[in-house]
Each structure stands twice: as C-alpha cells, then as structure tokens.
N, C-alpha and C positions, 0 to 999 in steps of 0.2 A: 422471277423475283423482281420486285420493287422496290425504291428507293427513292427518296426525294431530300433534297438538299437546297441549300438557303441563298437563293441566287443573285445574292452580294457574296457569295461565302469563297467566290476564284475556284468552283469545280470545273474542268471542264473534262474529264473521261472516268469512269466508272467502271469498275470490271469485279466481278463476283468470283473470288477464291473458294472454290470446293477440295474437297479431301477424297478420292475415287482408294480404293483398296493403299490408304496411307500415303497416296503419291498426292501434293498439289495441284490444280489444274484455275486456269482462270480463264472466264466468261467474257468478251466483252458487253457491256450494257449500251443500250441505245437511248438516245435521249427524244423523252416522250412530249417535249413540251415544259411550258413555264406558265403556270397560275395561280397568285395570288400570293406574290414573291417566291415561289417555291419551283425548282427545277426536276423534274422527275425522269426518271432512270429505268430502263425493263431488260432486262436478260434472262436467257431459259437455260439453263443448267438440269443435269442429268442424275437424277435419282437413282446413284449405282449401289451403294451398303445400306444395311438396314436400316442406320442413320447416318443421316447426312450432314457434314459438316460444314458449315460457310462462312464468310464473313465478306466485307467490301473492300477493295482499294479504289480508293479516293485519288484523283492528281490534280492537284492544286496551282493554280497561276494564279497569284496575288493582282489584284486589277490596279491596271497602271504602272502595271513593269514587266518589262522584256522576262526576265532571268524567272528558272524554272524556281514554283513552290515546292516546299516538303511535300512528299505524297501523306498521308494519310489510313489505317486500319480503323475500321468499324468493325466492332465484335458485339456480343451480349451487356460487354462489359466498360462499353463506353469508345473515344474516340484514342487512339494513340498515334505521335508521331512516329513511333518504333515498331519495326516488327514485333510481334508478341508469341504466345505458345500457344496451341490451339485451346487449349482449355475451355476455353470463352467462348469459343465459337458458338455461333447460332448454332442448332442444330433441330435436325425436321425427323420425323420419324417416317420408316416408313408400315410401321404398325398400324391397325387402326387406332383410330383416336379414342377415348373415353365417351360413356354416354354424355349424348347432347347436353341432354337435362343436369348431368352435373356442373358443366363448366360455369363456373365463376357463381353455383348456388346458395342462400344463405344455409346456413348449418349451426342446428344449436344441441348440444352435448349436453347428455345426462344421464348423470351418476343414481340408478334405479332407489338406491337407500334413502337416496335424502332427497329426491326430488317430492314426492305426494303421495301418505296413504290412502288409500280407497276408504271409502265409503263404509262398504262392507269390511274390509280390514279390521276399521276401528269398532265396529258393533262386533266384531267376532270378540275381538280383547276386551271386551263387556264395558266398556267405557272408558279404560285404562289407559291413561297417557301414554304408558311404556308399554311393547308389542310383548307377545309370548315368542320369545325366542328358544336356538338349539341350546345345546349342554355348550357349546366352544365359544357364545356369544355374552353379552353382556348387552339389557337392556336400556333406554332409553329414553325419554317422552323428545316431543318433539324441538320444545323450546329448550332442552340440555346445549350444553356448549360442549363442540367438536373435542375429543381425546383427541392430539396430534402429536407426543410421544411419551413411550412405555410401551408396554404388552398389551392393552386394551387398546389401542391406536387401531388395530384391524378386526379387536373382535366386538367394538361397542356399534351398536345394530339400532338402527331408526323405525325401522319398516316399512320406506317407499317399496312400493310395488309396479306392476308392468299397471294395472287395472284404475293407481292414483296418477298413472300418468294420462291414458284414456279419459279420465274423467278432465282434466286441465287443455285437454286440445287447443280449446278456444285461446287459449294464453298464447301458447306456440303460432297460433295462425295470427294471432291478432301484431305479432311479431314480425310476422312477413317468414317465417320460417318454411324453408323449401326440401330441409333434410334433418330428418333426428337423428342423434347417434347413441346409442346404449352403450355403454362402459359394459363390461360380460354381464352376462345373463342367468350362467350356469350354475347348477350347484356346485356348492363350496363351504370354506370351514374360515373365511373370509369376507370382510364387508366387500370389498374390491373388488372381488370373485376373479380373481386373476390364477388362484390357484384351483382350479375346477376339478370336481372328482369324477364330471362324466359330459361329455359334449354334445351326449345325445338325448338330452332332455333341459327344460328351464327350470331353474331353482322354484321348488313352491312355495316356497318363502315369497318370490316376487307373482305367484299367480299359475304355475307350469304354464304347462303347452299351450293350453286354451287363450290364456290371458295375452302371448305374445301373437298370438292368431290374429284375437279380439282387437289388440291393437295397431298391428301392422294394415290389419282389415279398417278400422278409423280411418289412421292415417291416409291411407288410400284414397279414401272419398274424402276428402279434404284434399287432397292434392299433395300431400306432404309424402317422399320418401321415407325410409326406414333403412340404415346401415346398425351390422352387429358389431360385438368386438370381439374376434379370434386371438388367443394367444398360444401361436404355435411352434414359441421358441420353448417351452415347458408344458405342466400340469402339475395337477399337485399331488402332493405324497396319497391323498386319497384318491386318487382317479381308479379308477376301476383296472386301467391298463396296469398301471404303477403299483397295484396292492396285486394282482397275477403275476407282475414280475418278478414282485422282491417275496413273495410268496415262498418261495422253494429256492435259496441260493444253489443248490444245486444242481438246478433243473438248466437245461439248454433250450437254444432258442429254439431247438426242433418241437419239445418235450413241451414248453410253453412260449409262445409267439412271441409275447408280447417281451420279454428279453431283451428283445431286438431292439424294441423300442425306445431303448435309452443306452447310456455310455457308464455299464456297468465296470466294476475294476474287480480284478482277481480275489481280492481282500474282501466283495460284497458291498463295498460303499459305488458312490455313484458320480457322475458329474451334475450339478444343478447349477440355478441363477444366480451369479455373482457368490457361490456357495452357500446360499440358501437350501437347506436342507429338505423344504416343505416344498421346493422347486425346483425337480429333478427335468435334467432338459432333455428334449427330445434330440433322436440319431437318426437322422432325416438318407441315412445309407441301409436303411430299412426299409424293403419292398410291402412287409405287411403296414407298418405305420401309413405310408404311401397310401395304398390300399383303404386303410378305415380313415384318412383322414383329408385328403384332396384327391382323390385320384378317382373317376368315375361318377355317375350317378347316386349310389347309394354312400357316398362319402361323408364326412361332416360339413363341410364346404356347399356341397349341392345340396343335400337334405333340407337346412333350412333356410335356402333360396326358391322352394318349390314350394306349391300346396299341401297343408294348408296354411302355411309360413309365410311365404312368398317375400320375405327380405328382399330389397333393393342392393346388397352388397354387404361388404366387408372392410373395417379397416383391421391389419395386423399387427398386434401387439410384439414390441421386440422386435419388428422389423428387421432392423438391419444384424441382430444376431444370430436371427434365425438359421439354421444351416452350416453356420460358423461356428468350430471349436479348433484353436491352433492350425496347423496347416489343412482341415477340414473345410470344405468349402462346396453345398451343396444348394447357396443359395438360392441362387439360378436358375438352376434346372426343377428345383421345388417348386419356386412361385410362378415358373411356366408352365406347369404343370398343374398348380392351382388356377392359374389362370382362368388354364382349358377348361375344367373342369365347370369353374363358375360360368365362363360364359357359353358352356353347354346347355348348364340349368337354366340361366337367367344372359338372353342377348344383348340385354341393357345392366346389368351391373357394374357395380362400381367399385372399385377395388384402390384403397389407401392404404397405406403402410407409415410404423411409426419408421425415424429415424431420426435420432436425437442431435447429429450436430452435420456434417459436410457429406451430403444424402444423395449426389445426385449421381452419383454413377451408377448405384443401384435403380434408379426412375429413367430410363433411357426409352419406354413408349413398351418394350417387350415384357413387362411383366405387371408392375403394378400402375392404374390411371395418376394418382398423384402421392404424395408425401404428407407426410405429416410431422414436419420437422421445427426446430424449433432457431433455426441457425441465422436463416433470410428473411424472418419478420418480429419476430418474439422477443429473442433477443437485440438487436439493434435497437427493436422500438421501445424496451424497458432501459435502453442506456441515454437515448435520446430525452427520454422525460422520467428519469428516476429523480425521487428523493431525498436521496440516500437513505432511506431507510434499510436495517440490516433484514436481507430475505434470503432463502438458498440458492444460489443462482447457477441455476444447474446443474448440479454438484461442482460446481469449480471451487479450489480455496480460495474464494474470495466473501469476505464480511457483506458485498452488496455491490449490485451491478456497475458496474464504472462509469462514467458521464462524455458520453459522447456530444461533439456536437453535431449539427446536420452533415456536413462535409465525409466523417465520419460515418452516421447513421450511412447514407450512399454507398458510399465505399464498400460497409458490408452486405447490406443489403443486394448489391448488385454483386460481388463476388461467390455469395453463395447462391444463389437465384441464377446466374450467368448458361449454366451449364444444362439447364434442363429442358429439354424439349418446350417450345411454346403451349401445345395441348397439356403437357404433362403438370405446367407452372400454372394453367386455367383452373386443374381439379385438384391443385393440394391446397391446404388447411392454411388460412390464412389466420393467428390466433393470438390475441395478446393475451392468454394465461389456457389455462385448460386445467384438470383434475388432479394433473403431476405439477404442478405451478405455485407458486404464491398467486394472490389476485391482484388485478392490475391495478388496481384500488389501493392496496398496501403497498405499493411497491410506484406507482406516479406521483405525481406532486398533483396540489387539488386542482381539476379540470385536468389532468393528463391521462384518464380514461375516458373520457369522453371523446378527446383527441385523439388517440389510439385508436376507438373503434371507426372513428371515420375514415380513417386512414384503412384500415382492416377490410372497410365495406368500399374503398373505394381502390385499391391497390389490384393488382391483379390473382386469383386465386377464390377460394370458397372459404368466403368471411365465418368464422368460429365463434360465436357466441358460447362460450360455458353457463350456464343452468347457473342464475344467481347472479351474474355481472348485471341484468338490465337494473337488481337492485343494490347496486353498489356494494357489493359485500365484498370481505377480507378476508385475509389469510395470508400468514407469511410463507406457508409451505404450501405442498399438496395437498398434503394431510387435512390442514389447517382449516384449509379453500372448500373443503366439501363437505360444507353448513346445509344444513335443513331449508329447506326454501320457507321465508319468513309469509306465508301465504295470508294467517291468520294472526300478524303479529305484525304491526305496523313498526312497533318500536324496533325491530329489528333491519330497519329497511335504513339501509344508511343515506343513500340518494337514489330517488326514484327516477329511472332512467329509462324507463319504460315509452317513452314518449321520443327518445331519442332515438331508439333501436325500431320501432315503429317505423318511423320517418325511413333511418337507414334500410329496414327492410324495402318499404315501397320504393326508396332510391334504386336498390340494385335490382329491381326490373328492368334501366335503364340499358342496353345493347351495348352501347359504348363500355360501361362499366363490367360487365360480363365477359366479355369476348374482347377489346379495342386494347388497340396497342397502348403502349406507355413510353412516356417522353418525358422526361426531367427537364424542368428548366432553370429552376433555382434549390440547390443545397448549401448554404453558410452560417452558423453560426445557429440562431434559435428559428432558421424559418426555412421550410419544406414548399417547392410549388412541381405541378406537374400534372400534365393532361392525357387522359384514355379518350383514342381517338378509333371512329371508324367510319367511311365517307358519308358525308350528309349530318354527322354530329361530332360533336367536342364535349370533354365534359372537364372542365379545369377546376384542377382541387389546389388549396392554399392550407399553411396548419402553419402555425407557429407555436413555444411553449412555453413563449412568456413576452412581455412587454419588447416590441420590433420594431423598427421604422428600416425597409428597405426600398430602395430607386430601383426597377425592375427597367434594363435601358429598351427604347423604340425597339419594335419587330422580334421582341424576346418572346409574347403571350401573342397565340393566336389571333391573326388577323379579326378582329369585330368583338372582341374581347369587353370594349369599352360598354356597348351594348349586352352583354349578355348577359341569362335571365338568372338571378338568383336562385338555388334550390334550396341550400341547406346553410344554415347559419349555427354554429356554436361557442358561444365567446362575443368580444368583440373582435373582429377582423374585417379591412375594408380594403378596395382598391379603388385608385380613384388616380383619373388622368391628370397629367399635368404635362407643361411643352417643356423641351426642353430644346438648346441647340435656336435653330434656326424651327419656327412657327411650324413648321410644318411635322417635325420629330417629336412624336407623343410618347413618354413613358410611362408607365404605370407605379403609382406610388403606394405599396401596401403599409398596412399598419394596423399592430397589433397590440390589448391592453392584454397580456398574463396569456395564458392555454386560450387556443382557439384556432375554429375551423373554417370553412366556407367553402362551398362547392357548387359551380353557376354552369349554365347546360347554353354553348352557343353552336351554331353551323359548323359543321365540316369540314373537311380536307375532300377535294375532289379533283381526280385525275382527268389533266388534259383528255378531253374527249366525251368523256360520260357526263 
C-alpha cells in the first residue's frame, strides 16, 4: 500500500489498519521519500479474507512544537480525528476484478421502443406513421407525445426495433460510445418488457433472434460492447413458466416443475412485485428455476452470451430484491452462481446489477462487476443543481429533490460510494437520469445538465448517457423520460448537446479519467474542484452552479497547475493566479458566471524513485 501526504502537513509515522478474520492488525509504513511537496509512505499488508479491509493512521506533530499532534484515520470516507467504525474502510477484493474493457467505459442506454424504427419496419406498415401493433398494445406515430399515466402508460407501443438501432450506429460511435445497454428485449404484453413471457427468444416485435445477432454482430466491428437487461426478481403472468404453473392449482411441483418456481399460497394466489399481479416473483429455493435460468451452459444467462448472440454481459433488473422475500435470503448464492455460469460462457463479461438506494454490501467483488444505483451520483447531483422543479424523486414523499449545497453534495456522495471495492466503484453506472428517472433536463436549472455530465464523464465509474439526453429532452418521470428520439424532427430537440457528449466521449479515453484515483479539494457552497490522478498525469476538473468567486489557498491544486493545458470548457469558468502572503504564495482564483465546467490535463504525481 501507498500513501502520500502534504509535507507541511506534521506527518511523521504511517501505519496501515487491516481487519484479518475481524481482529485489527497494523502495518508499519516506511517513508519512501519526499517530491514535489508530497511525502510518501509504502507498507505490505497481508491479503487474509476475501475482502480486505483497511485504512491509515496518520501521527501528527504539528511543526514547531514539542507536544504530540492528534493522530489522524484516513478511510474511503475522508480524514477524521476520531476513531470511526469500519464501514468506510477501503476495501480490496480479492476476487478477480471486472473485464478490463469496462472500467470507467462510456455507456449509452436504450430503451428499444423509442430509440429508431428501421427501414424496413416502416415499409412493412405501408407508409403508416403508427406501427401494426398486438391486441394488449395501443398504437402510435412517431411524433405522438409519451402517455406517462393511466392504463395506456405501458401498452402505447412506437416501434423501435433491434434493426432501427443497427441502422443509427454511426450516432452511437460518433458519441464516443464504448457500451450499449438494451432495456429487455423479450417478448411481452409490455412496452418495458420487464414482464417477459419467455427468455428464450427476442420479441419480434423488435426483429427476434436474427436482429439481436445482426446487431450485436455491428456492434462488434465497430468496437462497441453490447450488455442485455435480465429481470430475475420476476416474469410476467404470461411467461410460459407462469401460465404451466398456475395451469393446474392442483398439480405439485412433482406433477409440474415449474410450481416451484414461484411463491404459490394455499388459496392459489401468489407472491409478485410490490403486488403487481402481472409480476409473479421468482422462488430462487428452486433447483429447476436454478437449472433453466443461471445455472450451467444451456441456461438463460449463458444462452445469449454465446453464439450466435455473443452479448458482452448483463445488468439485473431488481437487483437487490432478487432472492429476497421476508426472512428469505438467497441472494448470494444466486448471483454466484450466475456469476459462474456467465463467466463460463463469456471470460470477459460484465455483470451490473440494479440497486436503488445503500447497494454496497451486496457489490463486494464476489458477485456482481458493478452497481447500478442511484444513491452516490444521481441523487446528490440532482440536489446539488435542482430547480425546484416538482419531479418523482425516487419514490420519496417528497414534491422535488432538496437543495444541497456542495459540502453536502460530498458528504453524500462519498458516504454511499465509501464502501465499495475500488474495481467495483470503476464498473458501476455513473448516471444523472436513466429510463426509471425524470430527465436531468427537467429536473436542473438551465446549464445544470451539461454540468452533470461533466461531472458524470469525469467522476470515477461508467459515465451513463440515457438515449435522448445528448438532445436535451425532458420528462418529469420515468415514464415521462422515454420520448421517441427526435431524429427527424428538429423541433423536438430542445438543446443540441451532441457536440458536448462528443467531446466528453473522446475525453474519457484519457487513463487518468478511467482508472486514476480521486482527490477532492474544494466542496463549499455553489463550487465542486477535484483531481483523477495516475503517475505521469493529473486531470483537474472544477464545476460550479452558478455565479462563484472562490480563493483556492497556495499548495491546495496540484503542483504546475498554473500551467496546465485546458481540455474542456463549459460555461464561463476560469482559474487564474494571484499572490497572495509574501510574493512567493501563489493562490488560485476561480470564478464562475451561472452553471459551468472546466477540465485541464497537467503532469503527475510521481513516486520518489521511478
């Protein structure tokens, strides 16, 4: 382990607190040298449980006086003078990590219905603005405006397909896009398709089999991933398993298997989502479920990770309910089991799971690569630059997100972030809105999605573009949020952002940005600074969200700071030196007119010796 501290700061001994089977133990660290004001620390500590738990004590002598300093804990979670509870603790896996290729990749989500009909789509419906839809749907043209509540909210049907997204690649690349994610695929009685009547086929609605081949096969040569969306906390009352079950109430699960598959009650009724009737949940204490569903090569899981599919991964829908009913608890051992499975099929897959609010115990390196939560970016950053405009906010009672300010915004940010393996925090979803969201558009003040995504691409994690944000669109819900992509309709484009998200893509090629650590160095009030570092680059990002003037004091921003090269400008935002003290004490003076970003690329951090 390494460590480097601010050699004005009175460190002089260092020692690494590990957690060995729950007992404490501490490391001493040996001091490696001092360069470039920065004193650095190395100790080897022993990788005894699966994860390992650490953090630093620090011993402090204030310079220019005898009498001992307070020691000091460094955690995930920042600096304290108190002992703290481990919670926080760093922690290392000793799992393997996640494919290469995902950590810290861009990622842009879409919702099959409303992203792009094909070509062919629209010659089939003989010219017809609105698609030929089922008997359960309600048709559409493409310029109609989203149902987002009543009965029609799930069955009014656009007719994006897998074939209208193939034909748009060039959009996705021209984006910098390094990972697409499909919202389900399967058939259903559903725009959502979250209720699926059978996992082992593609809805023809969006193209079957062929179409998700066709496009995963695109994708491919392009360089772009392809992740699906599983949802294996349920199925819907039509699934093929679910219409054999409840086929015969009298039948046992000898007599028909799939029985088993769900949490039938004496009376014939069942357990489903949040008692959604159309979403009967799965009883994951069933060895055939097990069997047709993650378990082995012929499973659903490995099926379309192989040829002629070859999917890059999965994220899981319901994540964290999955497996869970009252004292039921078979999360675990499920998604290790899913694991295996996938990384049978596929040695590089990727494996995300949703989990809607305090996610990290579940993400510990043994089961899923990262999260998909909404707890340590989403939220914080819609409280930091809301409007007040009234939107759902999460389901909380509450009329609209509360007004953070930066101090704040930190706080939470790093409290729910704190706990996750470092690998684990590289591959989760980095997202300011998604398809369960209002858009970040409705919901920031103007310029505070622009400033979000910077923040989003520059943050640690796989930045989330949802399908629709590069063109500024809205929504106060989920529902709301998943409009038709304005392709052929200018007037629908509310701010063309395309140019921005561009940019941001070719930014996060940058290594530092991907992989590099993160350092805060100013959180007060309307203004954000802080650097992803890794040796031989710095990448210092600044965001304010509204009109700023702060004094950033000498030796706060990396050494040569003064010098470095501009990359990304949005807003007005500027830093600019000024002396302060005695001639020689240079501060940095930021200052900001309303929402805005800036992000400058200078040299390194490099360890005595190398």
């Amino acid at each position: 382990m390494r460590l480097r501290t601010r050699a004005d700061g009175g460190v002089v001994r260092v020692w690494v607190r590990t957690v060995e089977d729950a007992e404490p133990r501490h490391a001493a660290a040996r001091p490696l040298g001092s360069i470039g004001g920065w004193d650095w620390w190395e100790a080897r500590v022993r990788v005894h449980n699966p994860v390992a738990r650490y953090r630093f004590l620090l011993e402090r002598e204030p310079p220019g006086s005898d009498s001992e300093g307070r020691p000091a804990w460094l955690n995930a979670a920042g600096m304290w003078t108190h002992d703290v509870p481990d919670t926080a603790d760093f922690r290392l896996s000793a799992e393997a990590p996640g494919p290469e290729w995902a950590a810290g990749a861009v990622m842009y989500q879409v919702f099959p219905d409303r992203f792009a009909r094909s070509r062919a789509a629209s010659r089939s419906d003989g010219g017809s603005e609105a698609p030929h839809v089922p008997e359960w749907a309600v048709a559409a043209a493409w310029g109609d405006a989203v149902v987002h509540e009543g009965p029609d909210t799930a069955r009014q049907l656009f007719g994006g397909d897998l074939n209208g997204i193939r034909e748009r690649l060039d959009h996705l690349e021209a984006l910098g896009v390094e990972v697409l994610y499909l919202t389900p695929i399967f058939p259903a009685r559903s725009n959502h398709r979250y209720d699926a009547s059978t996992f082992r086929h593609v809805d023809p609605l969006l193209g079957g089999d062929t179409a998700l081949a066709a496009l995963v096969e695109a994708c491919h040569a392009r360089g772009i991933r392809v992740i699906g969306d599983l949802t294996a906390n349920h199925t819907g009352d039509a699934h093929e398993w679910f219409r054999r079950a409840a086929g015969d109430r009298a039948a046992s699960s000898g007599d028909v298997p799939e029985r088993s598959y769900y949490y039938f009650r004496p009376d014939g009724s069942y357990e489903s989502w949040w008692g959604v009737p159309s979403l009967p949940k799965l009883d994951w204490a069933s060895g055939g479920l097990r069997r047709d569903f993650v378990d082995g090569p012929g499973s659903v899981v490995a099926h379309w990770l192989t040829e002629p599919y070859g999917l890059d991964g999965w994220r899981l829908d319901v994540g964290n309910m999955t497996g869970r009913l009252g004292v039921i608890d078979h999360h675990a051992e499920v998604f290790r089991l899913l694991r295996a499975t996938a990384l049978a099929a596929r040695p590089d897959a990727l494996l995300v799971a949703e989990s809607t609010n305090d996610a990290a115990a579940d993400f510990q390196g043994d089961t899923f690569h990262g999260s998909m939560s909404y707890a340590s970016l989403t939220r914080p950053l819609w409280g930091w630059l809301t409007d007040g405009t009234a939107v759902n906010y999460f389901g909380a009672p509450l009329a609209r997100p509360p007004r953070l300010p930066a101090e704040d915004f930190l706080a939470q940010y790093r409290a729910f972030s704190a706990a996750y393996p470092w690998d684990v925090r590289l591959r989760s979803l980095s997202a300011i809105d998604t398809h369960d969201t209002a858009r970040a558009a409705t919901v920031m003040v103007p310029g505070g999605q622009e400033v979000a995504a910077v923040l989003a691409f520059t943050l640690p994690g796989m930045p989330l573009v949802f399908a629709g944000d590069e063109f500024g669109l809205t929504g106060v819900d989920g529902e709301d949020s998943r409009t038709p992509m304005p392709w052929d309709d200018p007037d629908r484009i509310a701010a063309d952002l395309r140019p921005l998200y561009e940019h941001l893509g070719q930014l996060r090629r940058e290594p530092a940005l991907r992989i590099g650590s993160l350092r805060w160095l100013w959180a007060e009030g309307d203004v954000l600074v802080f650097v992803r570092e890794l040796p031989g680059c710095t990448v210092l990002v600044a965001a304010a969200r509204a009109d700023a003037a702060v004094e950033l004091l000498p030796g706060l921003l990396p050494e040569g700071w003064a010098g470095a090269e501009p990359v990304l400008a949005v807003g007005r935002l500027r830093l600019e030196a000024a002396s302060v003290g005695n001639a020689h004490d240079v501060a940095a003076l930021l200052s900001a007119a309303g929402p805005s970003a800036a992000v400058w690329r200078l040299p390194g951090p490099t360890p005595p010796g190398e």
